[in-house]
VEXMARMAR-288367 format. One record per atom (N, C-alpha, C): x, y, z. Coordinates in steps of 0.1 Angstrom, whole numbers, padded with zeros to 4 digits, always signed. Layout:
! VEXMARMAR-288367
XYZ/...
END
This chain:
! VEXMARMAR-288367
-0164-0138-0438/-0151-0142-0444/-0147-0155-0439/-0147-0162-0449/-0141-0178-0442/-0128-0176-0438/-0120-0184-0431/-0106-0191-0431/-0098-0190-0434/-0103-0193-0446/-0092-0197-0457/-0090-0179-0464/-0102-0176-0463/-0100-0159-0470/-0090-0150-0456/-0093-0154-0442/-0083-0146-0435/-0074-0144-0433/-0068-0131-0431/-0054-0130-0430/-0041-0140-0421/-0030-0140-0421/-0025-0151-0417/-0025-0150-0405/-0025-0141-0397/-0025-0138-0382/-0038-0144-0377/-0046-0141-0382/-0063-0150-0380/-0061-0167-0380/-0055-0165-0392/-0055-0182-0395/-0048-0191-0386/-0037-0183-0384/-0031-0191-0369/-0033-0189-0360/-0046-0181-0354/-0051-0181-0345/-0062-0192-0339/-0068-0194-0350/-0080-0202-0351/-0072-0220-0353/-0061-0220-0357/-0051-0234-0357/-0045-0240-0341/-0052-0225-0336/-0041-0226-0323/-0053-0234-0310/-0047-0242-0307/-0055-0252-0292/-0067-0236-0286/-0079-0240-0289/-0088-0233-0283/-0088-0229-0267/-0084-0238-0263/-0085-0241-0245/-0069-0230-0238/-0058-0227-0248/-0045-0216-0248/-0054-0206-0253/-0057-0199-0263/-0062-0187-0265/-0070-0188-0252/-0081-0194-0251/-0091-0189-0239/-0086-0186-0227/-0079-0194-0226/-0068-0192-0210/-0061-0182-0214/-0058-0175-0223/-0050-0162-0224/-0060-0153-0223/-0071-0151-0227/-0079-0145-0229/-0084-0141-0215/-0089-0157-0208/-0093-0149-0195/-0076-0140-0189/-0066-0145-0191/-0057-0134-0183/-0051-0121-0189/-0057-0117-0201/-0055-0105-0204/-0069-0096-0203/-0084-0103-0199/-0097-0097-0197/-0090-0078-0188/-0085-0080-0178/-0083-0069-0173/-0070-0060-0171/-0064-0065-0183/-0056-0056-0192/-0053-0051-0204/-0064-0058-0212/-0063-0055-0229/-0077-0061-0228/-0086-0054-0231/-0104-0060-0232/-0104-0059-0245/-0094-0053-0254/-0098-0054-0268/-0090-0069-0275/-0079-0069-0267/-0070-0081-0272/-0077-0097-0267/-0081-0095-0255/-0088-0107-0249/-0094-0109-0254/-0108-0102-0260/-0122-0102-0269/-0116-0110-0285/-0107-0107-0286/-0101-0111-0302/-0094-0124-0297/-0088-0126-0290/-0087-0142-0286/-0096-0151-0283/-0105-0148-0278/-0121-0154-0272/-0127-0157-0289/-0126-0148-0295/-0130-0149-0305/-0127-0161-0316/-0111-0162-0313/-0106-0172-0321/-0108-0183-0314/-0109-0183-0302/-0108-0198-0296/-0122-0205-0299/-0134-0195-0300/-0147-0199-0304/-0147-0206-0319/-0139-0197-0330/-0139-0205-0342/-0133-0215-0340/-0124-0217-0333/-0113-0230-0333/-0124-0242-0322/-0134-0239-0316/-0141-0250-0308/-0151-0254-0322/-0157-0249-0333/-0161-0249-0345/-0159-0266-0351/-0141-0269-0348/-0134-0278-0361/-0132-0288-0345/-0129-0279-0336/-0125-0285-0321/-0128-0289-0308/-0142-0298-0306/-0148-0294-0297/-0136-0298-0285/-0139-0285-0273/-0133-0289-0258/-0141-0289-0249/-0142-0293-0240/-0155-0291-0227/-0145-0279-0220/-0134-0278-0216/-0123-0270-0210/-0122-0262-0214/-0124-0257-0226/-0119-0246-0233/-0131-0237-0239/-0144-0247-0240/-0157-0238-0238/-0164-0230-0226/-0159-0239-0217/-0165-0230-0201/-0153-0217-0202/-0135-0221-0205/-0128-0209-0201/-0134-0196-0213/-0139-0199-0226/-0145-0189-0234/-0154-0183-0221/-0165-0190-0221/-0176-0185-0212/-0172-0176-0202/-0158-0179-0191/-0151-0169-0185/-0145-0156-0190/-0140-0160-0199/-0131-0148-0205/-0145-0138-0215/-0154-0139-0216/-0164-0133-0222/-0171-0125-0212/-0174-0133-0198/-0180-0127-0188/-0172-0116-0179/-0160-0119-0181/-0144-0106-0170/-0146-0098-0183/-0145-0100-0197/-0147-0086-0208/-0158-0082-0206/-0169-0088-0203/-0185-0079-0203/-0183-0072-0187/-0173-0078-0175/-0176-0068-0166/-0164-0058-0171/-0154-0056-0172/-0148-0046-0176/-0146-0032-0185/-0161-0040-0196/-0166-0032-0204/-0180-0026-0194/-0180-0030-0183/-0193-0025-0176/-0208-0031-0183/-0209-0042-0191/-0220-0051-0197/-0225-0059-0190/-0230-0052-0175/-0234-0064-0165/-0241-0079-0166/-0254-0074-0173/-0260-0085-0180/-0259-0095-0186/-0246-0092-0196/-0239-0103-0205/-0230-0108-0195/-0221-0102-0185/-0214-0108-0176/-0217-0116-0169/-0230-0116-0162/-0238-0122-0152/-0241-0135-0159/-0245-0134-0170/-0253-0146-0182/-0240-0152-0184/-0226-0150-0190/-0220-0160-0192/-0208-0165-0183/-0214-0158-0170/-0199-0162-0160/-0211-0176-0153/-0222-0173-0149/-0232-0183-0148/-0234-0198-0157/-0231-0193-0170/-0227-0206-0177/-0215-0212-0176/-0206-0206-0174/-0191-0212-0169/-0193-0221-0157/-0193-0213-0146/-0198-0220-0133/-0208-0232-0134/-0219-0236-0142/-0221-0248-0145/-0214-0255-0154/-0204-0253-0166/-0196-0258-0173/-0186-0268-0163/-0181-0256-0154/-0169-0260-0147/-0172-0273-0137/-0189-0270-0130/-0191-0281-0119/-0200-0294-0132/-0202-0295-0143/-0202-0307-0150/-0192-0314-0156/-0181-0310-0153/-0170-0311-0159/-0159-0318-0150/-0167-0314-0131/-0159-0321-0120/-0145-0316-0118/-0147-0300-0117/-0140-0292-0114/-0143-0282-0104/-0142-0287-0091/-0154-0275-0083/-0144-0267-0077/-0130-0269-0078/-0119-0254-0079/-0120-0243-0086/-0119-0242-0102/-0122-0239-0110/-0137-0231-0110/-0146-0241-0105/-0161-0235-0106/-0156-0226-0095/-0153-0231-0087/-0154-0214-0069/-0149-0202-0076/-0135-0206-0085/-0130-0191-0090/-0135-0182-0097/-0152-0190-0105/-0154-0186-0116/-0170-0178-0107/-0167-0185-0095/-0181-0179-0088/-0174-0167-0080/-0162-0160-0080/-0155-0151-0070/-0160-0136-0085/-0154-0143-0098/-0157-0135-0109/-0172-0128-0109/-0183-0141-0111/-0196-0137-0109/-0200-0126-0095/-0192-0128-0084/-0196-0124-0072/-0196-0107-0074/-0182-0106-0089/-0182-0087-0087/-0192-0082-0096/-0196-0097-0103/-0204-0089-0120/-0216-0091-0109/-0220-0095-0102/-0238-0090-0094/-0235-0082-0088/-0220-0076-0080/-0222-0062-0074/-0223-0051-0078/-0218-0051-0092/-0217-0039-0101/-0231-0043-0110/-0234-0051-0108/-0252-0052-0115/-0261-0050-0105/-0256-0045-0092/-0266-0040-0079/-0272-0048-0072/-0268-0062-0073/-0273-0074-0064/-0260-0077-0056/-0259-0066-0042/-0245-0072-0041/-0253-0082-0027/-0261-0088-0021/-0267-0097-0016/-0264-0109-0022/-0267-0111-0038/-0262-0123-0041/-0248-0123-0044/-0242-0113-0048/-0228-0112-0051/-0222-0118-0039/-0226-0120-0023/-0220-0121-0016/-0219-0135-0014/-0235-0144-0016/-0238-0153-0014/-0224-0162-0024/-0219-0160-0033/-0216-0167-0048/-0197-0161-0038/-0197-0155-0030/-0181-0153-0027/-0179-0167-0016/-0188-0162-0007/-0187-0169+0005/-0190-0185+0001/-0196-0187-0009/-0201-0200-0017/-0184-0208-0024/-0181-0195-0033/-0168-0196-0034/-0154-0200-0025/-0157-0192-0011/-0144-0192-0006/-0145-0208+0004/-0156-0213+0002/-0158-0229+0009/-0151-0239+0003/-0150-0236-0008/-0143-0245-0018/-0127-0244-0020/-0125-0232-0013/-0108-0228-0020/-0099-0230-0002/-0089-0233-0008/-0075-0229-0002/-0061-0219-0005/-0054-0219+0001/-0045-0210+0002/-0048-0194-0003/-0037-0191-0018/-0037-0179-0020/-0054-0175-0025/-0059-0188-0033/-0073-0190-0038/-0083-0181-0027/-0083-0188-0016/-0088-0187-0005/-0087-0173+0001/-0070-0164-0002/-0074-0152+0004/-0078-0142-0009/-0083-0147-0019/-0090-0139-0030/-0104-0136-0029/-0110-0150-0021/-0123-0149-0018/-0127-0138-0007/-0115-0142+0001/-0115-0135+0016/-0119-0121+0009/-0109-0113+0001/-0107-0099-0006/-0124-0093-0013/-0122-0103-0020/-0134-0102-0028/-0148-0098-0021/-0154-0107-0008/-0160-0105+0003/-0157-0094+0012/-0146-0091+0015/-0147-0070+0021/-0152-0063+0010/-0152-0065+0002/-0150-0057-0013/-0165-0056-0013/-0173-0066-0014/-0189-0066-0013/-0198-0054+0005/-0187-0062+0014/-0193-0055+0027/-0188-0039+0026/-0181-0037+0015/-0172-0022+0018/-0182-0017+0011/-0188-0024+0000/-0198-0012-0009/-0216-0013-0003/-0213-0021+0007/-0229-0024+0014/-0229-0011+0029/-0214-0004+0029/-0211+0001+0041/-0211-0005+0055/-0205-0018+0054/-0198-0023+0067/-0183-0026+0067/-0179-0011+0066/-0165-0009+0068/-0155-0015+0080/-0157-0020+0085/-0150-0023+0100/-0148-0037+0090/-0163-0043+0097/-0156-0058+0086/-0152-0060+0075/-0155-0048+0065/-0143-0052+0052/-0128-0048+0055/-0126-0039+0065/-0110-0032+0067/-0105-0052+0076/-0112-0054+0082/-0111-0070+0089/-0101-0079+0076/-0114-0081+0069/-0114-0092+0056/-0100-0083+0049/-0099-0074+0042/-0088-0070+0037/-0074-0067+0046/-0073-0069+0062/-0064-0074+0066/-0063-0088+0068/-0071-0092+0066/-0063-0111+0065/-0060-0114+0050/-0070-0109+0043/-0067-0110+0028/-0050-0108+0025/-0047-0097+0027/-0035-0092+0029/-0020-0098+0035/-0027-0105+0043/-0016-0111+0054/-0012-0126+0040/-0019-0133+0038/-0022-0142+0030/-0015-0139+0016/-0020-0132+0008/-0014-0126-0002/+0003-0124-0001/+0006-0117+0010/+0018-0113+0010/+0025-0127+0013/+0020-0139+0018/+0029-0149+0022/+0031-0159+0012/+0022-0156+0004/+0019-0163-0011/+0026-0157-0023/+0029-0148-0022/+0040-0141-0029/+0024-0137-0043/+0017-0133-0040/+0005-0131-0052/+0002-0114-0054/+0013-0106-0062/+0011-0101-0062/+0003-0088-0068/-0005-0097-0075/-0015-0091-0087/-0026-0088-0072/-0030-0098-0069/-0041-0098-0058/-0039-0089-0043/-0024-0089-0042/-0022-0078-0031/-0024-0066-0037/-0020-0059-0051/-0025-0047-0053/-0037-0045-0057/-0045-0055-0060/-0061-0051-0058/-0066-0048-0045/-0064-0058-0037/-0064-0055-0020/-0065-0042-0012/-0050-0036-0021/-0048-0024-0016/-0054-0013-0024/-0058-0017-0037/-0062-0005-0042/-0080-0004-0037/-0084-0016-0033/-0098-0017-0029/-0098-0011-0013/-0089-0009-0004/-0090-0008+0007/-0080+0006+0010/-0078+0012+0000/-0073+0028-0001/-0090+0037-0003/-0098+0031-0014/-0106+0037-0014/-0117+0035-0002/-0115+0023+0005/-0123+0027+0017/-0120+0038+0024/-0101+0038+0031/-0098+0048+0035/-0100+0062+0030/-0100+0064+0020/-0107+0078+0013/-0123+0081+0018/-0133+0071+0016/-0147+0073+0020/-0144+0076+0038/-0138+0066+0048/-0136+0073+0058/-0128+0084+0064/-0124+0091+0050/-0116+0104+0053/-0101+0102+0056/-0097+0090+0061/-0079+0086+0064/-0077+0090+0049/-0069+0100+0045/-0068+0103+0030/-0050+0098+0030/-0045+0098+0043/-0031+0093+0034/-0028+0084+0040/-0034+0075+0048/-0042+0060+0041/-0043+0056+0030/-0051+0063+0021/-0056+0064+0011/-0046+0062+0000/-0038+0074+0000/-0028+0074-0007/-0017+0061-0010/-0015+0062+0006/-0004+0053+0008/-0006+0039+0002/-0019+0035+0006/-0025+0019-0001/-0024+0019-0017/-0025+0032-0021/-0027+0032-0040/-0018+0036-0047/-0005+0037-0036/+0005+0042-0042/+0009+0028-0041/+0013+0021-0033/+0012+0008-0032/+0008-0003-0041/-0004+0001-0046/-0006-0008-0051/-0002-0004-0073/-0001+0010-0072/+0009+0012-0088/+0020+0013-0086/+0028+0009-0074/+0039+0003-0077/+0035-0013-0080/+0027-0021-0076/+0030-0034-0074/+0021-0040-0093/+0011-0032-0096/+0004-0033-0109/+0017-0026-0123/+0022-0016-0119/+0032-0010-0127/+0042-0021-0130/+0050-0029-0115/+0063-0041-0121/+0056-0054-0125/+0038-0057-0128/+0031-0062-0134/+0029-0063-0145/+0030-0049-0154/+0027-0047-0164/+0012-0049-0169/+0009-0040-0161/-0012-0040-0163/-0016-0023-0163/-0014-0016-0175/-0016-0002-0181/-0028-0002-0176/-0042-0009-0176/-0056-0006-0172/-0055-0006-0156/-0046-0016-0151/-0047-0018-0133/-0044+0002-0129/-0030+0000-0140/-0028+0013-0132/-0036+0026-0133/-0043+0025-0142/-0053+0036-0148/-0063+0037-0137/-0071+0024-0132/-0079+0023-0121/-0073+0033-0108/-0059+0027-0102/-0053+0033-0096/-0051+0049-0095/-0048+0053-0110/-0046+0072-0112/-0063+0077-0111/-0070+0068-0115/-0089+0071-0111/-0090+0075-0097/-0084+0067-0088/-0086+0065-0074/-0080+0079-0069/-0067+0078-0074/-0055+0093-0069/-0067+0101-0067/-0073+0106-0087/-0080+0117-0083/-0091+0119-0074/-0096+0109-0072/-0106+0108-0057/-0102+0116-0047/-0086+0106-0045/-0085+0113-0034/-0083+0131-0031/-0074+0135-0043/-0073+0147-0047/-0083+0155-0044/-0095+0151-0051/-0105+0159-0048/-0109+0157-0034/-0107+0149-0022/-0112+0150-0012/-0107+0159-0004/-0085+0159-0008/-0082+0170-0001/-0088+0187-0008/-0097+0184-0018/-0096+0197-0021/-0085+0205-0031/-0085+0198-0037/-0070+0193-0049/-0077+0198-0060/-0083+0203-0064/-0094+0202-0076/-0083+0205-0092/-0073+0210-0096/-0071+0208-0100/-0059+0197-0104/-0055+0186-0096/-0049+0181-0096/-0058+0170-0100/-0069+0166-0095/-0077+0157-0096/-0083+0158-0110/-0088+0169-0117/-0092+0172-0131/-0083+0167-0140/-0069+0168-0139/-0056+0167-0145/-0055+0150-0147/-0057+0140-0131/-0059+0125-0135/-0067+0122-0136/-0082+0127-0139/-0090+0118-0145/-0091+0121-0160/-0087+0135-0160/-0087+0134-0177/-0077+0124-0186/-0060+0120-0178/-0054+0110-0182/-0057+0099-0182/-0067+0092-0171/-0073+0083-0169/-0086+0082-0183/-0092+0090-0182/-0102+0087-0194/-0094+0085-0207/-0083+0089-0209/-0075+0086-0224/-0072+0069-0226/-0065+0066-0212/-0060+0051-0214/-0076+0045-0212/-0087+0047-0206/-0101+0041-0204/-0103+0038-0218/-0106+0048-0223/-0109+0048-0237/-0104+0040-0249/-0086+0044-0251/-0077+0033-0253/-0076+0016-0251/-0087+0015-0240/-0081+0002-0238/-0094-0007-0234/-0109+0010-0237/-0122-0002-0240/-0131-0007-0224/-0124+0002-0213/-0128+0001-0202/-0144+0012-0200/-0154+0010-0190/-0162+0016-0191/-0157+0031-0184/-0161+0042-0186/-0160+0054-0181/-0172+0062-0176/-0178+0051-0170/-0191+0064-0161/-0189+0065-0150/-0183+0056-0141/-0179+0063-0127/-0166+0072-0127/-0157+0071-0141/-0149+0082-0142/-0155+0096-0139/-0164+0095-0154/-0170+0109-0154/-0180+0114-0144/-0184+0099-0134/-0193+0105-0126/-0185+0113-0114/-0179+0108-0113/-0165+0115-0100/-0160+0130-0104/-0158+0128-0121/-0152+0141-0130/-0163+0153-0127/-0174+0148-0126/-0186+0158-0127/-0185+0167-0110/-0186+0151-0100/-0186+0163-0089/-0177+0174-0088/-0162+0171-0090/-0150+0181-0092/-0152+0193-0098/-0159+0189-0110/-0165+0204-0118/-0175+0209-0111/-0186+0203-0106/-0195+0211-0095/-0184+0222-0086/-0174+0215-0078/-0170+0223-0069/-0162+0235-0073/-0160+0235-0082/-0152+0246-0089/-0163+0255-0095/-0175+0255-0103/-0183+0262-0107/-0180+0263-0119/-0178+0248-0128/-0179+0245-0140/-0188+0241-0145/-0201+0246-0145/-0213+0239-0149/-0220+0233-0157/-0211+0240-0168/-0219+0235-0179/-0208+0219-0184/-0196+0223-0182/-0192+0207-0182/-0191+0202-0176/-0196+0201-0161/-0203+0194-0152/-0216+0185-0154/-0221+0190-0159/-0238+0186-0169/-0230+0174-0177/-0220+0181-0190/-0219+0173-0200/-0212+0161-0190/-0203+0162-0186/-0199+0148-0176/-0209+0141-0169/-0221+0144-0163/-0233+0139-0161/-0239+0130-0170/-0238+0140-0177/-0249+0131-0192/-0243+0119-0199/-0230+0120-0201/-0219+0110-0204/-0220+0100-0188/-0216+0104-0178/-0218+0093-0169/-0232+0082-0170/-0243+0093-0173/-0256+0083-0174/-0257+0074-0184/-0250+0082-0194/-0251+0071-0209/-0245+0061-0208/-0231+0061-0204/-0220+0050-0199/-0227+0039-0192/-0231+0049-0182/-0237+0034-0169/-0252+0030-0175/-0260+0034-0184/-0274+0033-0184/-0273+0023-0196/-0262+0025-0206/-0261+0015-0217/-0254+0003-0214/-0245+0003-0201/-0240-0013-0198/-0247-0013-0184/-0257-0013-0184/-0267-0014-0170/-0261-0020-0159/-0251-0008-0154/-0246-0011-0145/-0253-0002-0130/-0268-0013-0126/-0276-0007-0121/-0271-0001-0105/-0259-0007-0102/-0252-0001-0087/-0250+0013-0087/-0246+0020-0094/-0241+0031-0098/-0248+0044-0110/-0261+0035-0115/-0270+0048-0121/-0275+0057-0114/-0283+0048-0105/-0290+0060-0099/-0283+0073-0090/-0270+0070-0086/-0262+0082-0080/-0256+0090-0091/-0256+0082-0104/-0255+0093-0121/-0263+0100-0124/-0275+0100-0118/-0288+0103-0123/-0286+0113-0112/-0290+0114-0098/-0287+0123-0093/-0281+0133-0093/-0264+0136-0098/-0255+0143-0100/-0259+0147-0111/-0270+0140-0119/-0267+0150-0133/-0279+0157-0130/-0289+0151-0123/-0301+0166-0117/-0295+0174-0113/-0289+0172-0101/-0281+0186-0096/-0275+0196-0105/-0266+0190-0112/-0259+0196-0126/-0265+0203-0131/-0280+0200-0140/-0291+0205-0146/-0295+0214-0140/-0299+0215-0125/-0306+0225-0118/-0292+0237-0115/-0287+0238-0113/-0277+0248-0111/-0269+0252-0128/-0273+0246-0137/-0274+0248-0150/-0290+0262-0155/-0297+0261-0142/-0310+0267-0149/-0320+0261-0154/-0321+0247-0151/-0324+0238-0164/-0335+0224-0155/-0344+0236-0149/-0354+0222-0141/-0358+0213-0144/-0369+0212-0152/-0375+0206-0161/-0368+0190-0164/-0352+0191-0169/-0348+0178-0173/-0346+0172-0158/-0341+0184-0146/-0336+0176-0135/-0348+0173-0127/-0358+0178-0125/-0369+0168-0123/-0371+0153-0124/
END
C-alpha cells in the first residue's frame, strides 16, 4: 500500500520528523512493544523521503529494546550493534555507551553474559551521573545471573544511592525489582517482597502496565517460595494475560508456572507449561534460559509417564 492509499493516521505518521517517532519508540520499547514497533515503522518510511544519520541509529535502537522484549535475542544483538557503530560515527560516544548498556542485557539473555559484561563496564567508562548509576545497575544485574551475589547486592547498593539522588525513578524501580529477585534466590523472601513492592509502586505512578506485569511475575516467585502455591498460580496467570496483551515473551513465565504445578501434582499442565516454555524460549533463542526449559519439561514428561520424549 503506498502513502498516498494509507489511512490518515499513517500518513501523518510518516510526515512526522523520523528522529521524534524513533525517539518515542525507543521510550515506549518497554511499555507498548506493539505501539513502539509501529512507530519504528513509520519513522523507517519517513527516513525513505528523509534521510537522518540520528534518527537511523535511534530506529536501530528502538528495534533492538523490541527484539529484546519480544525475547528475539538475535535480531536484538544485530541491531543494537548497528546503533552502537551508528552512534560512535556520528561522534556521539554518550549515546553509543547507552546503546552499549542496552546490548549488554540483549547478550545476557542470548547467554553471553561474559560479553554482556565486557559492553556494561565498556559502557559505564564513558557515562556520568544518573547515566553512570545505570551502568553501575546493569553490571550487578550481569554478576547476579553469573551467581556473584555479594558483588551485585554491592553494585545495586550504589546503583541505588545514585538513582535516589538523581530523582530517576524509572531506574530505581528496576534496581529494585532486579535486586528483590536476588533476595528471593537467597531466600530473604521479605526482602524480596519489600524491594518489588517498591518498585510497583514506583513503575505504577510511571505508568508502565508491562514494568508492573514483570513485577506481579516476580510476586509470584516469591509466593511460590513461601509455599503460596496458590497465590502464585493466580499472578502468573494475570501476568500472562497483560504478557500476551502487550507482546512480551512468556517462557520464563511459564517456565516458573510449570514448577508451581510440579509442586502441587498438576502434571499434565505442568508438561503443557513446559512445552510452551520451550517453544517461547527456543523460537526467540533466548539461549540463557532454554536449557533449564528443557529440563523442567523432562522432568514434567517423566512423572507424566512419558520417558521416551524426556530422554
Amino acid at each position: 500500500m503506498s502513502t498516498a492509499e494509507a489511512d490518515p493516521a499513517t500518513r501523518a505518521a510518516v510526515a512526522a520528523d523520523p528522529a521524534v517517532l524513533a525517539a518515542e519508540a525507543v521510550r515506549l520499547a518497554s511499555v507498548d512493544s506493539h505501539r513502539a514497533l509501529r512507530l519504528t515503522e513509520a519513522a523507517r518510511a519517513g527516513l525513505r523521503t528523509r534521510p537522518d544519520d540520528r534518527a537511523a541509529l535511534l530506529v536501530e535502537r528502538a528495534l533492538g529494546l523490541v527484539s529484546t522484549e519480544r525475547g528475539r535475542m538475535p535480531e536484538a544483538v544485530r541491531h543494537l550493534r548497528r546503533a552502537v557503530r551508528l552512534a560512535e560515527a556520528a561522534g556521539e560516544p554518550v549515546l553509543a555507551a547507552e546503546v552499549r548498556l542496552d546490548l549488554s542485557e540483549a547478550l545476557l539473555l542470548h547467554g553471553r553474559p561474559d560479553s554482556g559484561l565486557a559492553e556494561a563496564e565498556r559502557a559505564r567508562a564513558a557515562l556520568t551521573g544518573p547515566a553512570a548509576a545505570r551502568s553501575l545497575m546493569r553490571c550487578a544485574l550481569i554478576l547476579q545471573r553469573r551467581g556473584r551475589y555479594e558483588e551485585a547486592l554491592d553494585g545495586y547498593r550504589q546503583a541505588l544511592a545514585h538513582l535516589r539522588r538523581a530523582g530517576d525513578r524509572e531506574y530505581e524501580a528496576r534496581a529494585l525489582c532486579n535486586r528483590g529477585i536476588l533476595h528471593a534466590f537467597r531466600g530473604a523472601l521479605g526482602a524480596a517482597e519489600a524491594d518489588l513492592r517498591r518498585a510497583e509502586g514506583l513503575h505504577s505512578g510511571l505508568g508502565r502496565p508491562l514494568s508492573v506485569a514483570h513485577i506481579h511475575h516476580n510476586l509470584a516467585f516469591v509466593a511460590a517460595r513461601r509455599g503460596d502455591a496458590p497465590r502464585a498460580l493466580a499472578l502468573y496467570d494475570a501476568t500472562d494475560e497483560v504478557y500476551r496483551r502487550l507482546g512480551s515473551n512468556r517462557g520464563i513465565l511459564q517456565l516458573d508456572r510449570c514448577e508451581v504445578l510440579v509442586s502441587v501434582n498438576l502434571v499434565r499442565e505442568a508438561r503443557d507449561a513446559a512445552e510452551d516454555a520451550v517453544a517461547e524460549l527456543g523460537g526467540a533463542l533466548l539461549d540463557a534460559d532454554l536449557p533449564d526449559a528443557r529440563v523442567v519439561l523432562s522432568q514434567a514428561a517423566l512423572l507424566d509417564g512419558d520417558p521416551a520424549p524426556a530422554r
